[in-house]
C-alpha positions in Angstrom: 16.6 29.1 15.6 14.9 26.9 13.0 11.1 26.5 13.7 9.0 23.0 13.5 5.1 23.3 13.8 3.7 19.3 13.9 0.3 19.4 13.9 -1.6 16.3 13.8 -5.1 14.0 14.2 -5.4 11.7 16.5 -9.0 10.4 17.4 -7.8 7.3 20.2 -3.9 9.2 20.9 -1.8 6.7 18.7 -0.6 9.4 16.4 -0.2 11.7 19.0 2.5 10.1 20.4 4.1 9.7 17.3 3.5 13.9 17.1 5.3 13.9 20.4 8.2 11.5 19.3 8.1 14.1 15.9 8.7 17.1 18.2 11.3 15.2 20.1 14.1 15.0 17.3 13.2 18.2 16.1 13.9 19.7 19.2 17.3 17.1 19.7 18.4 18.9 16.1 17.7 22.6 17.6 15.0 23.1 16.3 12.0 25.3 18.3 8.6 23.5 18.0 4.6 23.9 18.2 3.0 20.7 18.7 -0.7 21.4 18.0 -3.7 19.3 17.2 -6.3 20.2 14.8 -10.1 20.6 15.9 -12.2 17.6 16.5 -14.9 17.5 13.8 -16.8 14.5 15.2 -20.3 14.3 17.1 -20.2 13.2 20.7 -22.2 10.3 19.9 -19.3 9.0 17.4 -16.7 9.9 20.2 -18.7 8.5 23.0 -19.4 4.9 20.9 -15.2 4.2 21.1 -13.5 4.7 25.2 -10.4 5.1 23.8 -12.2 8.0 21.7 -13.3 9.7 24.5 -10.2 9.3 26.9 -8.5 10.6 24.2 -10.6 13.5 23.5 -10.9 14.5 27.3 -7.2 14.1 27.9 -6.1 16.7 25.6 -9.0 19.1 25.6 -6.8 21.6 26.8 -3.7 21.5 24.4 -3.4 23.8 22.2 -5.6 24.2 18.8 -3.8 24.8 15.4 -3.8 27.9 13.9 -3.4 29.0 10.2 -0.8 31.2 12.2 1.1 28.2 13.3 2.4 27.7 9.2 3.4 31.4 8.8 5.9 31.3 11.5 6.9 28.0 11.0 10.3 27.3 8.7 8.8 23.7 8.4 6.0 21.5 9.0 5.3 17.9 10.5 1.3 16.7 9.4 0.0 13.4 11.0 -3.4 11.5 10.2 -5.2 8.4 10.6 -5.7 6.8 7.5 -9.3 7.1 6.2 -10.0 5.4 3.2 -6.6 5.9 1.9 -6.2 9.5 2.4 -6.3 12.2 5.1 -8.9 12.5 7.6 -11.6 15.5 7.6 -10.5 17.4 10.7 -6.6 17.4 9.5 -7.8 18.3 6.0 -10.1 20.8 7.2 -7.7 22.5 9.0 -5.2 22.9 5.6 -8.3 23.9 3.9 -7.6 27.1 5.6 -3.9 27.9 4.2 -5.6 29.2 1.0 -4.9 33.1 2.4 -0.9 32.2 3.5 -0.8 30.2 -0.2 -2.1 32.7 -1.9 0.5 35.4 -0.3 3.4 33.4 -1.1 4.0 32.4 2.5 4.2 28.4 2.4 6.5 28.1 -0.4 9.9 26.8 0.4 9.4 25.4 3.5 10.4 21.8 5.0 7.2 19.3 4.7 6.8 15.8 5.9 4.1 13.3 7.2 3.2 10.6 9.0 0.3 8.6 9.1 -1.8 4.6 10.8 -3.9 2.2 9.8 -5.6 -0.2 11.7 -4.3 -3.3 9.4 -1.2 -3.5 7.4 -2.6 -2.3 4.3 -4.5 0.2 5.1 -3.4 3.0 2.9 -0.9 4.6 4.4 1.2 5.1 1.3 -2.1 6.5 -0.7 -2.4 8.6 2.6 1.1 10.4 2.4 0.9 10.7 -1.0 -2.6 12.5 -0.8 -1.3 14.8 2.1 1.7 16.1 0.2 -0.4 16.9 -3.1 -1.5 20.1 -0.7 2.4 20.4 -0.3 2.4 20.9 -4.1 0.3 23.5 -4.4 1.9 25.3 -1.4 5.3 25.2 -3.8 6.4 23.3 0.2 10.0 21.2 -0.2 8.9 17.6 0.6 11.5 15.9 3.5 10.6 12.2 2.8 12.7 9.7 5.6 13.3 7.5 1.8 15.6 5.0 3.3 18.5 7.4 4.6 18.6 5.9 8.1 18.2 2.3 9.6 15.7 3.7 11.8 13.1 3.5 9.0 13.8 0.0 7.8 13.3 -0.8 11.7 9.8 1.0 11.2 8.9 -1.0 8.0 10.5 0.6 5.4 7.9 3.4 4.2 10.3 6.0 2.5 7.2 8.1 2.3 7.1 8.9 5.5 6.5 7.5 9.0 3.5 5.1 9.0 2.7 2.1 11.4 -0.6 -0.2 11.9 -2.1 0.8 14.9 -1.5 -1.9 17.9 -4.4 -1.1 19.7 -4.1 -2.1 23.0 -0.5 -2.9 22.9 2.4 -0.1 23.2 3.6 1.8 20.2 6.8 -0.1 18.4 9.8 1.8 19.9 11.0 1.2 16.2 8.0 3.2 15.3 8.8 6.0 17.9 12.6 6.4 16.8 11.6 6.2 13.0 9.3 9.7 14.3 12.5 11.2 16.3 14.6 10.3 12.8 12.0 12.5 10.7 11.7 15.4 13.1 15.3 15.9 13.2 15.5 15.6 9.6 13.0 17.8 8.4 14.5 20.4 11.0 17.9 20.3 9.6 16.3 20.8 6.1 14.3 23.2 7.1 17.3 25.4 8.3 19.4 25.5 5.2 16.0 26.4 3.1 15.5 29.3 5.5 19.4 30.1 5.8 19.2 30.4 1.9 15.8 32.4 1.8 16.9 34.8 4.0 20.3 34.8 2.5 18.8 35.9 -1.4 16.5 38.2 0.3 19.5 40.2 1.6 20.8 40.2 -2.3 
């Protein structure tokens, strides 16, 4: 069975139901999943100055961490972020600051990558956010799984071929548009994610 890790930021929850909605196609495509979020990196004060912050924070204090571990068992990977300043923020980029030992061994290369990323305004950066995010996929030698515009799903989302990205509604729902763009890419990058390891397993039995 293919395996998905998603493992995301989410400071007031928005991107972590687009994480969820990620985990849902993969799983519809077969895929077995990890949905983890990365450490909070923030003071209390900065958590405590935003309520949705803090509900946030308090509601998932008990799901599970991400682990370097999560990557090596993975056969892809799923990375949400709030936009900040046009690229990723610190706690998801200090959490891939720790692949340098599974990089260096070898064990990231080939593997199904995608992202998805919010802003609170329309532009925002999300673009400049993917874009940043998969320069790490680079350097991993990671097979980048853009949505591009292979499904109407993303045109319904506003057309990023990036990857998923929405502006942040604040108090009103996520756009269901949004949500099914998310299911789209988690199936996708799953089904990718199974021919690469099909095939690596296949010419390491040559």
């Amino acid at each position: 069975m293919t395996r998905i890790a998603i493992i995301y930021y989410s400071a007031t929850g928005r991107n972590h139901e687009v994480a969820a909605a990620v985990e849902a196609g993969a799983r519809d495509a077969g895929a077995d999943t990890r949905l983890r979020r990365v450490a909070e990196l923030a003071p209390a004060a900065a958590i405590d100055s935003n309520p949705a912050w803090r509900a946030h924070h308090d509601a998932v204090k008990d799901a599970p961490v991400a682990a370097v571990e999560d990557l090596e068992w993975a056969d892809g990977f799923v990375f949400g972020t709030p936009t900040r300043f046009g690229g990723p923020a610190a706690q998801l980029k200090q959490f891939l600051d720790q692949s340098g030992g599974l990089w260096f061994q070898g064990k990231l290369a080939g593997k199904a990558a995608a992202g998805f990323t919010s802003a609170s305004n329309e532009h925002g950066g999300q673009e400049s956010t993917l874009l940043a995010l998969y320069n790490i996929f680079y350097h991993w030698g990671a097979v980048i799984v853009p949505p591009g515009y292979t499904d109407p799903s993303v045109y319904a989302a506003g057309g990023n071929p990036y990857g998923v990205s929405f502006t942040d509604p604040r108090k009103e729902p996520l756009a269901e548009a949004t949500l099914a763009a998310a299911r789209y890419l988690g199936a996708r990058v799953a089904r990718y994610a199974s021919v690469l390891a099909e095939n690596k397993a296949r010419l390491a039995g040559e």
